[in-house]
N, C-alpha and C positions, 0 to 999 in steps of 0.2 A: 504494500500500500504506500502508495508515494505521503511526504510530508506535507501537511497542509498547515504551518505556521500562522497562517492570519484568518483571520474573523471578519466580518461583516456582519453589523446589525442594521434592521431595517425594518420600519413599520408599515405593518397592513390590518385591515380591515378585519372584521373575525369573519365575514363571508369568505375575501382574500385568504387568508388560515387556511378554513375550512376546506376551499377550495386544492390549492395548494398538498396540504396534507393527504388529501384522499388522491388527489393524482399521482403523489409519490409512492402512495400505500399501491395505487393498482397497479404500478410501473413496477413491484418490486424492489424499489431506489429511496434509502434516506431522503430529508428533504433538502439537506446538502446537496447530494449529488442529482437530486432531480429538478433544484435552480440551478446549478453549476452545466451541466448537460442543455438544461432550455435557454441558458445567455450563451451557448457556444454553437450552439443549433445542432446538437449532436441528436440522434435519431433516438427517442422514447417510444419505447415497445410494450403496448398492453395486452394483458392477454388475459381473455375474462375465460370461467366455466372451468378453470384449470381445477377447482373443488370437486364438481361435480363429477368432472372425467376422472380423478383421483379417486371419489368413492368405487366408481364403476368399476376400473382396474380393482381396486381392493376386495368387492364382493366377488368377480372372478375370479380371483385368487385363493378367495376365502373356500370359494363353491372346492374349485381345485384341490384342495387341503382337505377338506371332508370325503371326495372322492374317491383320493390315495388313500385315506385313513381305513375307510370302507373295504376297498380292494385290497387293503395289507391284510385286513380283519378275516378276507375271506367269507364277507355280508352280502357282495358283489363280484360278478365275476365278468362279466362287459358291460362298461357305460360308453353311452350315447354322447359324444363330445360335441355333436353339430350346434347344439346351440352355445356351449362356449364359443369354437372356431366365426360362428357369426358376432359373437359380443367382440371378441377382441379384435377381430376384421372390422367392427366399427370405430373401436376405442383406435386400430391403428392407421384410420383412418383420420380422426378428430386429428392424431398425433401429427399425422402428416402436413393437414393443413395449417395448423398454427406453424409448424414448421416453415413451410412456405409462407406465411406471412411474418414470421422471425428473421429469415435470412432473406426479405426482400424481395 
């Protein structure tokens, strides 16, 4: 992390704040670095739904894990994976595009 020896204080507005603060929060970015990026006209990337795709991966995973747990138990002896292969075909799909809207 490079040195950042000086400060800057400056007043704004609590709507200005508010503003401010939650565009830093959905960039990812301090609000350091999410003023410092927008006086330099550097590129701010938002990426909304990344919760939601989060859960999704995680319950597929979750399903995943009780499957194997099953099949080791010898409770199950062939499961039907097609509807995982279409969730995660979606989820790696969602992946793709924020990707492509990440890298431009």
């Amino acid at each position: 992390m490079r040195k950042k020896p000086q400060s800057i204080a400056f007043r704004v507005t609590n709507d200005e704040y508010r503003i401010i603060k939650e565009k830093a929060k959905n960039s990812n970015l301090t609000m350091t670095e999410f003023i410092v990026r927008s006086c330099f006209d550097k590129e701010i990337i938002i990426v909304n739904d990344v919760r939601e795709l989060m859960k999704e991966l995680h319950a597929v995973g979750r399903n995943l894990n009780q499957l194997t747990t099953r099949v080791n138990m010898r409770q199950l002896e062939a499961v039907d994976l097609k509807p995982t292969y279409i969730k995660l075909g979606e989820i790696y799909t969602i992946l793709a595009e924020l990707l492509k809207r990440v890298k431009g």
